[in-house]
N, C-alpha and C positions, 0 to 999 in steps of 0.2 A: 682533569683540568690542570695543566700548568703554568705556576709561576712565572711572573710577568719580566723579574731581572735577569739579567743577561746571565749569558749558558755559563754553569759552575765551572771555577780551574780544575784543572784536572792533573794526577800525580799516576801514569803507569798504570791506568787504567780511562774509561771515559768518564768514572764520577768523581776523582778525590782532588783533593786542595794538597798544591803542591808544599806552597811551606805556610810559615805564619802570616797570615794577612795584617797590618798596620793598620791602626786609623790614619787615620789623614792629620797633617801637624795641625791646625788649629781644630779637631775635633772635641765635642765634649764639651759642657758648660760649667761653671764654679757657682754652684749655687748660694748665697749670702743670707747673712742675716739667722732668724731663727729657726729655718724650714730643715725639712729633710734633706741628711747629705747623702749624696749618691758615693755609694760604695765601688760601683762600676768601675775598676780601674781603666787609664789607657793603657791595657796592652795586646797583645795579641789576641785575634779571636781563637774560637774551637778550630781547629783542623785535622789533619789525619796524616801522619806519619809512620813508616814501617809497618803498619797495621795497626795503631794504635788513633785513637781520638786522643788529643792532648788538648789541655783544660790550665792555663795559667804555668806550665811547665808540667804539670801532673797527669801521668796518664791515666784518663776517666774508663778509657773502652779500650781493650783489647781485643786483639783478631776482628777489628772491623772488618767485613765482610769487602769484596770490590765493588758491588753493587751499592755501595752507602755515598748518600751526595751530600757533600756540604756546601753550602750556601755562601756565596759572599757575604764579608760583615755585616753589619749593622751599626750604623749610626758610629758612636765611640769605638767601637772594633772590638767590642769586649764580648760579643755575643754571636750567634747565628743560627741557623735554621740547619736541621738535618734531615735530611730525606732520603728515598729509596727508587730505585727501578725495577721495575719485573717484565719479565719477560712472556707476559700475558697480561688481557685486559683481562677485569673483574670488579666486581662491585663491592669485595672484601678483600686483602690483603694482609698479612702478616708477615713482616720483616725482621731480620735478626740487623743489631745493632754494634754489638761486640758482647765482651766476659766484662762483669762489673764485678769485682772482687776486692775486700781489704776496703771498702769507706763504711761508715757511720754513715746508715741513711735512714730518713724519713720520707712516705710514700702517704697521701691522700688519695684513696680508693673509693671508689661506690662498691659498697658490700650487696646492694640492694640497688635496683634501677633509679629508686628517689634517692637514694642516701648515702652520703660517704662518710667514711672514718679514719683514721691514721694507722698509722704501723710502721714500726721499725726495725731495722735488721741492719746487716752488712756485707750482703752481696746481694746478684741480682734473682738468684732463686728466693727473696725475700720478696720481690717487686710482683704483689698479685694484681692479677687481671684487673684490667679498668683503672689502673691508677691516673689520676688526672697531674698530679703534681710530684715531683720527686726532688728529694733534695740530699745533696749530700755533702759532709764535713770532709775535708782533707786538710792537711797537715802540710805546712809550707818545706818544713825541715827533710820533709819524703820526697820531695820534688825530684824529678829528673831534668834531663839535657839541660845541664850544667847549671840547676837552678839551685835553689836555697838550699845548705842541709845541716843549720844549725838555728834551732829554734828561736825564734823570734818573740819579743814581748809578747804578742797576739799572734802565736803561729797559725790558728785556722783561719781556713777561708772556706768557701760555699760555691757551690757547684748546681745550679738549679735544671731542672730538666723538664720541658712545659710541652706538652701533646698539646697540638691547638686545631683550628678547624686550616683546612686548608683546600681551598675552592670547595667543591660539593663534599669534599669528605673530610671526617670529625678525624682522630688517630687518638690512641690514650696509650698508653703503656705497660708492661707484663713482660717478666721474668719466667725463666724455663729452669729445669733440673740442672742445667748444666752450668747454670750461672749468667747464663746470655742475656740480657737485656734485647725485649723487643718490644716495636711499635706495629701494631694492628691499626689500618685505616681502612674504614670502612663508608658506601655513602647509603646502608641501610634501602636500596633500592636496585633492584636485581639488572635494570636496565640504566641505571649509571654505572658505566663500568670506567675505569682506565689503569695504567702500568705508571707512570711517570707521577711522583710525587715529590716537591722537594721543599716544601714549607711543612713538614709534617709533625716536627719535633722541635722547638726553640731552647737555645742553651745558651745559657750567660754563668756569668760567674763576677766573685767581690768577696771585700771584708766581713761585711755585714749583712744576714741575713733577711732583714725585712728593709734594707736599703735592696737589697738586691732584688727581693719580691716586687718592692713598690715600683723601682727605674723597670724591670724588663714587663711588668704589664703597662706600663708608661711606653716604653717603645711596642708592645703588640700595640696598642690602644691605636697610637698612631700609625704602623705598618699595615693590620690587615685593614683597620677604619672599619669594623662589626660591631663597635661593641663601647665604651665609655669606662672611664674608672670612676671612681667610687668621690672624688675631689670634684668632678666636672660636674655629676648632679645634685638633684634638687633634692633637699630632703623632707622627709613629708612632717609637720607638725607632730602626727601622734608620737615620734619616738621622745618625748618630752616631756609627757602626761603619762600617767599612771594609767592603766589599761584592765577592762575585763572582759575575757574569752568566753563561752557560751559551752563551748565545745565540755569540756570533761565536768560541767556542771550538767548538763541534760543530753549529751552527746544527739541523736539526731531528732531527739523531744525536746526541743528548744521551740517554748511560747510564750506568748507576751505576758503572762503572769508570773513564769520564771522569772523574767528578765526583769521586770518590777520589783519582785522579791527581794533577786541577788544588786540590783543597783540601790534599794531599801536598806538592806542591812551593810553594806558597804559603807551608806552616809553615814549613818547612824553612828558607824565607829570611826566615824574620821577620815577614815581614807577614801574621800568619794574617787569614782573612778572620770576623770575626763574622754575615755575612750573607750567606746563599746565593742566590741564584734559579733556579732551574730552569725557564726557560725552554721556547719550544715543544716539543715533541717526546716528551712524557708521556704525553699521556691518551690514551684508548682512544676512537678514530675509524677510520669505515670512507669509501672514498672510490669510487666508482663511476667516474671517471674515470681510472683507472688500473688497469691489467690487469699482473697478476703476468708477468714475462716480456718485457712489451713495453716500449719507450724510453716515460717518461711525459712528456707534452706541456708547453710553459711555460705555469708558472702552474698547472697541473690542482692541485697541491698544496692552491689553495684553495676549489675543490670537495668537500675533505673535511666530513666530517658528525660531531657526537660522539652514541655509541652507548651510553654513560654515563659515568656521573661519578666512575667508576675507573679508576688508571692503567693501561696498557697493558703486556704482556706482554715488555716490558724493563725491569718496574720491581716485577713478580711472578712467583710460581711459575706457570705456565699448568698447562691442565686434566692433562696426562699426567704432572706432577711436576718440569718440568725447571724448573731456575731460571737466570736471564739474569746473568751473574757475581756470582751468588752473591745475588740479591737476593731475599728469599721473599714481600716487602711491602712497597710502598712506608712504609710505620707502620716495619719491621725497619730498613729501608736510612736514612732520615732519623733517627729514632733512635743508630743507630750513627754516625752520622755527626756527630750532635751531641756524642757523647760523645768518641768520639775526635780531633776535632778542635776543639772548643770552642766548636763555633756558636754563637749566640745566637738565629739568628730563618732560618727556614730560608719560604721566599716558591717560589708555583709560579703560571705564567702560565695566562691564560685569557683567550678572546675574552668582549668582551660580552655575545654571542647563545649564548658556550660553545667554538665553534667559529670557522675561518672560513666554511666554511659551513654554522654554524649547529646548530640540535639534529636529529638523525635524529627526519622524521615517522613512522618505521616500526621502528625497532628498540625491543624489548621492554621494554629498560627507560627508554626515553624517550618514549615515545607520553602517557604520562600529562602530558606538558609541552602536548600540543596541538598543536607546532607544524607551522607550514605551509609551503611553501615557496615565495618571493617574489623578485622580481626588480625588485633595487635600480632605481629614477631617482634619476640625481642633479640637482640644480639648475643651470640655465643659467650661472648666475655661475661654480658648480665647472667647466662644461665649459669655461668660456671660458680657461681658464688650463691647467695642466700633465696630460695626461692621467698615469694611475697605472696600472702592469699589475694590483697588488691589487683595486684596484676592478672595472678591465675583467673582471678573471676570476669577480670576485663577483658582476657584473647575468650575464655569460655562464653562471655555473653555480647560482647560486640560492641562496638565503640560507635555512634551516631556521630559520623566526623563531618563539621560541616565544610562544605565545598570554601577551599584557600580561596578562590573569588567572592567570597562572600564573609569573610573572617570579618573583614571592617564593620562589615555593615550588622553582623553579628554582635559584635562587642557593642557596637554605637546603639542599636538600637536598647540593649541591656543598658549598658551603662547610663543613656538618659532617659532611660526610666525610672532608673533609681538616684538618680541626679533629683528629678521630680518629684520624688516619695521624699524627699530631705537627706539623701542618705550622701557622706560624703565621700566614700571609699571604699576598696575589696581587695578582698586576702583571696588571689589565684592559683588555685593549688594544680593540682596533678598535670603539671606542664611539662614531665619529660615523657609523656604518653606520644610525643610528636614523633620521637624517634625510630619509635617502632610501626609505624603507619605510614611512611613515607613512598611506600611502592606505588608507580606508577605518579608519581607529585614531585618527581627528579631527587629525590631523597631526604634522609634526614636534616639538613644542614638546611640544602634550601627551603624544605618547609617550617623550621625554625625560625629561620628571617622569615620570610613571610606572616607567620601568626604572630609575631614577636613587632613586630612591624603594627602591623594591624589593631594587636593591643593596644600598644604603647601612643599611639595616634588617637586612641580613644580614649584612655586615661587623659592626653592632655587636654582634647576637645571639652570633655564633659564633668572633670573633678579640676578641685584647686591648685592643690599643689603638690601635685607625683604622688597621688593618695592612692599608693598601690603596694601589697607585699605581697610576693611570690613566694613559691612552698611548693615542696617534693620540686625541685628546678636544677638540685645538683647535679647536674651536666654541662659537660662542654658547648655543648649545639647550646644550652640558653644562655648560660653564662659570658659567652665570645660572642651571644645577638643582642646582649641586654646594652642596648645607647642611653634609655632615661631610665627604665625603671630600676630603683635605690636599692629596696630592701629585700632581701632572699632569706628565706629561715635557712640555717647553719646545721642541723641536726637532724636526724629520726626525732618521732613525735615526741614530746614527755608522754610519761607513761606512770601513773599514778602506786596502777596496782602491780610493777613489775618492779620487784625488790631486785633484780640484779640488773637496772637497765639507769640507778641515780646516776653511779659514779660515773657510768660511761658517757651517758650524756652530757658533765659538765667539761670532761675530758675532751670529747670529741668535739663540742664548738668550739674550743679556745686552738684547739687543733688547724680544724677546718678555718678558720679564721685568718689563718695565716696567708691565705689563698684568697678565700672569696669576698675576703673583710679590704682589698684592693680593689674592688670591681663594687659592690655592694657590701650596706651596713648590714651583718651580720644579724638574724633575729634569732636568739637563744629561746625561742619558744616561751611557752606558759609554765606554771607549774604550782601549786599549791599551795598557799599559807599554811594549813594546819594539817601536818604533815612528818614523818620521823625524819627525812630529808629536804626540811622544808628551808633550816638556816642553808644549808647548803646549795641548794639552786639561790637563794634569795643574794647569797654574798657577792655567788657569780653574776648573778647578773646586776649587781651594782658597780662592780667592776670592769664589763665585758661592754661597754657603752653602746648595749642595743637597748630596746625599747622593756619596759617593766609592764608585764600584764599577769595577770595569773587569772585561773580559772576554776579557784571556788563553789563550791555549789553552796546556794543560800544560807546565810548564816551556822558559816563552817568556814570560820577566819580564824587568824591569830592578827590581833591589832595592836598587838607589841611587837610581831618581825613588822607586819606593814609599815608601822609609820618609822622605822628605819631606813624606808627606802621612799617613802614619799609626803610629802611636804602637805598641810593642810591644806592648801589649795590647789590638792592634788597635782601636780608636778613634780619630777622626779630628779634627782642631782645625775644624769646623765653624763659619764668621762668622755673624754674626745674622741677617743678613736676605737677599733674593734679591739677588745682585751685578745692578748695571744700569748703561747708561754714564754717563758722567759729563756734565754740562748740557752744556758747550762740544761734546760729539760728539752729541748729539741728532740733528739736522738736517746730517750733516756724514754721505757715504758710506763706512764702514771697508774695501769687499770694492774696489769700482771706482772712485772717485773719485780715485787717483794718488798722492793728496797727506795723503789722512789717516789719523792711528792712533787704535785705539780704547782709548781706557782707560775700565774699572771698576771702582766703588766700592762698599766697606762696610763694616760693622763688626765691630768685637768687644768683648768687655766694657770693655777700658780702652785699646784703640787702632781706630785705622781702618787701612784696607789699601786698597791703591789696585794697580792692573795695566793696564800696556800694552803694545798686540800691535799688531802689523804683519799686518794683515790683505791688503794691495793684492798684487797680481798672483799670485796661486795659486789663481783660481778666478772666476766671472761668478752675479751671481746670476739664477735664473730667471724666464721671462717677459719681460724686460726686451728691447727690439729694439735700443737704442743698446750699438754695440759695444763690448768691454770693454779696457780700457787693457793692451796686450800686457807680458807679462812682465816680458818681457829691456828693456823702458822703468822698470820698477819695481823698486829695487832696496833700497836704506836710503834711509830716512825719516825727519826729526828732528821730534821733535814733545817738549812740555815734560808734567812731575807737578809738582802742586803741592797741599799739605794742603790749598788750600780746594777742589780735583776732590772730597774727602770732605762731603759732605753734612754738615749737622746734628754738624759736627764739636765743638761748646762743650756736647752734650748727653754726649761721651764723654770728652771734659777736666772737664768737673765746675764745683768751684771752686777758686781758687787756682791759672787757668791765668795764666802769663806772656803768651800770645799766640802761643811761637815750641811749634814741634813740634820734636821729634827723627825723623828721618827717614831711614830704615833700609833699603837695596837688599841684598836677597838676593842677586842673581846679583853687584852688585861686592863684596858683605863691607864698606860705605862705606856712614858715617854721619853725615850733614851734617845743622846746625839753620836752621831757616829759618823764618820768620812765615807766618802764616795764609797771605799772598797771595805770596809769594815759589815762588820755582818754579825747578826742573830741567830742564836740555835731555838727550834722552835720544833718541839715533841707533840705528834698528833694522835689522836686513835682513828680509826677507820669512818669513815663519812665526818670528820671537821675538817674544820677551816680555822686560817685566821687572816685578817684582813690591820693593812697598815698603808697609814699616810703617810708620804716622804715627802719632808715639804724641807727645801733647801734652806740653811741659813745664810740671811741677808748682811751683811755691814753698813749701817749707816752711819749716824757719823759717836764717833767714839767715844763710851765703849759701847753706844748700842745694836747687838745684833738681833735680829727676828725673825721667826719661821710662823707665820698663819698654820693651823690647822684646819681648822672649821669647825662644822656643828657636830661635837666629838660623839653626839647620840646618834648619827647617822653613820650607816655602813661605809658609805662615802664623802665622806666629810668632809674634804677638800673640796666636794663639785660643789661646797656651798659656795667659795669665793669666784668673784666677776675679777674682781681689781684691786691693785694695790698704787700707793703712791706715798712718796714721803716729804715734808716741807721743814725746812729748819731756817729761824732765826737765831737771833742774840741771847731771846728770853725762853725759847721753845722749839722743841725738836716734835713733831709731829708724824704718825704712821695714818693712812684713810684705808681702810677696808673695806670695798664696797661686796654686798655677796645678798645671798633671799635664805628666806627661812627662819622660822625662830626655833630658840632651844638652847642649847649650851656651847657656848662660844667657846675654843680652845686657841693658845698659841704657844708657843716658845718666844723669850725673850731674855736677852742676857740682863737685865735689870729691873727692876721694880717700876711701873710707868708711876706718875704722876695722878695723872688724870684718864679714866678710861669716857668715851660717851657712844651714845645709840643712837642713829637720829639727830645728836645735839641736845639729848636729855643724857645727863651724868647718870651714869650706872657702876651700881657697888660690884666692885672684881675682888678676886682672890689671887696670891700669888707666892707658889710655891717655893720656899728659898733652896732647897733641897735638887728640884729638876727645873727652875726655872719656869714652871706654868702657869701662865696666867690662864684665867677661866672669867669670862661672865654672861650673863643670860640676856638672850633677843628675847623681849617681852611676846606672849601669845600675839597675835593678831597682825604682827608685823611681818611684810611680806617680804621688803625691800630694804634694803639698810644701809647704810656707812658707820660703821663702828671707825671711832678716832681713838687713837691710844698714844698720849701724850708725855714727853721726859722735859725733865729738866733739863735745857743747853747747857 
């Protein structure tokens, strides 16, 4: 299929762009206020000259091939599309692009058909198979045709390189021995063939790297209209509430006596959970691979079939009256269970197809779905990297795919059934199964929209409010169809019992984040209170502003990390946006590289938060054939924080900042000031962390200045504050902090207050003359609050 805009310039041959293309003089908007600034400079877009692709005066690609089409600009001219021709039709392709040599790059790859992970290198024999996203640093001072070549305050700039779907075929990106940079477009169906592709590859470039992230899926968003970012929808209530998962407490023996147990012992210490999941192990499936009596084979578990779209006989009365502890209906059992322990949003999982494998084409009440049964291909790029036993067992046992004219009526029927049972939401997992099923259905891409479609029509028909999270979805095809649905899990599963899989895990969604935390909120998975790596997922994800759930098995907590991360009445201090790493760790490896830590950044209403882990010697990432730096070599690590690791940190100071921050370490209780670019050295050993609040100082009126902390017992302390405001007369200078949670109130202040109050009832404060802290306590039971903190005018 091809692209809709007029036929590409062409330079000495019939694909290439003769010189720089311009925006147009009034191109480009100046964004105001406190938003995001677009990095996007106006200049020239990508082009191709003497055989080079040129990228802001730098040449990105060499010996571009003649065959390579570049795109007219884009919107501000700072960007475009790169494509190919061949000289055969086919329903797979692989294109060389040029030699990518000499940048600092980072590549987000699927190591696994569900899963991607990062990776860094410096040429294009670094760039493996299936990379979805690539980015690379270059050096203003390196510049060519007559550009910069004496370094500048901020000499980098960013280079981004975006495989996107374009008409029926997906494209991802992949490096050869020789250095080459290439794009592989494929439409996953042996009867969509074509030669002419020229939306295949998007390229922008900027100052700033997640300005540059955020404007060029801002312009896909709008260009191909697939797909939504992550600002346009709706977000579903549970990421708010404190959460618990089913799954690695009973993995597919998940019953109503469990779930009693574990939501039991959760109240009991305090952290009730507002959000349930009942994970696999519900619905009513029949599995032909498994004979009553006999040892069942590995993997046969995902030859199972669903046989309808109600739960299974642990979760109701069955036909002779007997009922499974006590449960008459899933509708009875979820009900009770809201009321007696407070739930708010009770969530049950499902495969995309319904199953893992799939709909029964033969039982009675699913034959009306159509579906057939089909035996997954996966794509060469998938093979070339980590095999998976789920997949293996999926082409081995066959996938019940239901008929794409019937997907709606599929999902609608499921979903209001369990609308009707009280339940308010599902976690949709193994949705990049569509890719490799697409023969004879015009391919992968268009069967993505369509089932993506179809979903997403039924999530809003039959749930509140986008009460939906997708999982195993890292791919292009959903990722470039997803219009409403929010939330996509970020990572491979947690994984309890695999001691070399902590680090990587927190590495890889702060990673992957940087990508898909634009399109959807990032879900950092579950993972375990009581646990050798339990501070450690727990910090991340107070940081990483996705949803807080872990998946304990019945009284088997720790309810001193818990209530660090969530509030008595269950709700959680949630930061604004998807944590990602910080610029300096971009192109710098946190799991093997010996030497570095990764710290991430983000916000909250009136501070930033910043977190560093020691990620080196407790794990190797996959695929990788260079050995990994042994342990007992890797021990503590010094690496520095500094308020400017925080992004866009003068859009969360306001106005009336001094320049210095108040800077707040949870694990020492130590509160040092220090300007924008001053910085901390901070020594770790393998699996810590440390976590710190940056919370700007204010000037009011003279000499007082003030930085809120928050509830300094909390990992995120900052997300306790809503609002600030300050009032001053003749007789009194007045601060209002409004914020929720009790517990231990912190701030910086350059003088001793007067009068501290909570509510309007005076509260005794402390105040440090040494570091200037004041400290005082939100009484138990108080949800909501305005702390006044009063000076003498």
């Amino acid at each position: 299929m091809i692209a809709s805009f007029p036929t590409p310039l062409r330079l000495r041959s019939p694909f290439r762009c003769p010189r720089p293309l311009f925006p147009r003089e009034n191109g480009g908007r100046r964004r105001r206020g406190w938003t995001w600034r677009s990095s996007m400079c106006l200049a020239a877009a990508p082009f191709v000259k003497d055989g080079a692709l040129r990228v802001n005066g730098r040449e990105a690609l060499t010996g571009v091939p003649q065959n390579v089409v570049v795109s007219p600009p884009l919107m501000d001219g700072a960007a475009a599309f790169l494509g190919a021709v061949a000289d055969r039709e086919d329903s797979r392709h692989v294109f060389k692009l040029g030699v990518l040599r000499d940048y600092r790059l980072l590549c987000l790859f699927r190591f696994k058909i569900w899963w991607m992970i990062p990776r860094v290198g410096t040429a294009g024999s670094d760039v493996p198979f299936e990379t979805q996203m690539l980015l690379l640093e270059a050096r203003q001072y390196e510049a060519v045709d007559g550009g910069v070549h004496e370094a500048a305050a901020d000499p980098a700039f960013y280079i981004l390189f975006l495989p996107v779907l374009d008409g029926d075929y997906r494209s991802s990106l992949q490096g050869n021995s020789s250095d080459e940079l290439e794009f592989c477009i494929e439409s996953g169906d042996p009867a969509t063939t074509g030669s002419r592709f020229l939306e295949a590859v998007f390229v922008s470039h900027g100052s700033n790297p997640f300005d540059l992230m955020k404007e060029s899926m801002k312009m896909l968003e709008k260009h191909k209209g697939t797909f939504s970012v992550r600002e346009h929808k709706m977000k579903p209530g549970v990421l708010d509430y404190f959460g618990w998962c089913t799954w690695d407490a009973f993995y597919f023996d998940v019953n109503p006596q469990g779930i009693e147990d574990g939501l039991k012992s959760l109240s009991k210490g305090g952290t009730p959970p507002k959000f349930l999941l009942i994970d696999d192990g519900w619905q009513d499936t029949s599995n032909e691979f498994q004979k009553e009596g006999e040892p069942a084979a590995e993997g046969s578990q995902y030859g199972a079939r669903l046989v309808s779209v109600k739960e299974n006989n642990k979760f109701r009365r069955t036909a002779d009256g007997a009922s499974n502890n006590g449960a008459t209906s899933l509708k009875d059992f979820v009900s009770n269970i809201k009321q007696t322990y407070g739930l708010r949003y009770v969530y049950v999982w499902h495969a995309l197809m319904g199953y893992w494998g799939g709909v029964s084409p033969d039982a009675a009440e699913t034959k009306k779905y159509n579906s057939k049964l089909v035996y997954p291909v996966q794509s060469p790029g998938n093979l070339s990297h980590s095999r998976d036993l789920t997949m293996d067992c999926m082409e081995k046992y066959g996938v019940g795919m239901v008929d794409p004219e019937k997907a709606f009526d599929f999902y609608d029927d499921l979903h209001s059934y369990l609308m009707s049972q009280n339940i308010d939401g599902v976690k949709v997992d193994v949705q990049n199964i569509l890719e490799t099923i697409g023969t004879n259905h015009g391919g992968r891409v268009s069967l993505a929209h369509r089932f993506h479609e179809a979903l997403e029509k039924s999530i809003a028909k039959n749930f509140q409010d986008n009460s939906i999270i997708c999982c195993m979805a890292q791919s292009t095809d959903s990722i470039y169809s997803s219009k409403v649905n929010s939330i996509t899990r970020a990572s491979d599963d947690y994984m309890p019992r695999n001691m070399l899989s902590q680090t990587l895990h927190v590495a890889a969604v702060a990673f992957n984040s940087m990508w898909l935390g634009e399109v959807m909120v990032p879900d950092w998975d579950m993972f375990y209170s009581l646990h050798y790596a339990a501070e450690f997922h727990a910090a991340a994800r107070a940081l990483g502003g996705c949803g807080v759930y872990i998946s304990d098995k019945p009284n088997q907590h720790d309810f001193e990390l818990l209530k660090k991360l969530v509030l008595p009445d269950g709700s959680i201090l949630r930061a604004k946006y998807p944590g990602r790493p910080t610029r300096d760790c971009l192109f710098d490896d946190p799991v093997m590289d010996g030497k570095s830590l990764l710290k991430i950044w983000n916000h909250n209403k009136c501070t930033g938060i910043l977190g560093i882990f020691n990620c080196q010697g407790a794990g190797t990432w996959p695929c990788l054939k260079v050995p990994s730096t042994p342990s007992s070599e890797v021990t503590y690590l010094t690496g520095h924080v500094s308020p400017g690791d925080v992004e866009y940190l003068e859009e969360v100071a306001g106005d009336n900042w001094t320049g210095d921050c108040a800077v707040y370490s949870y694990h020492d209780g130590s509160l040092s000031i220090l300007p924008k670019n001053g910085s901390l050295d901070v020594t770790l050993n393998v699996l810590q962390c440390k976590l710190f609040t940056i919370s700007p100082i204010k000037s009011y009126d003279d000499p007082i200045q003030f930085a809120p902390i928050g509830l300094i017992k909390m990992y995120n302390s900052g997300g306790a504050i809503e609002a600030m405001d300050f009032v001053s007369d003749r007789s009194l200078c007045r601060l209002s902090i409004k914020g929720r949670g009790s517990g231990l109130f912190g701030a910086y202040s350059s003088v001793k207050p007067k009068v501290c109050t909570v509510n309007s009832t005076s509260e005794e404060f402390m105040f440090k003359d040494d570091n200037h802290m004041l400290t005082l306590t939100i009484p138990s039971g108080v949800d909501y609050w305005e702390i006044c903190v009063c000076f003498d005018a």
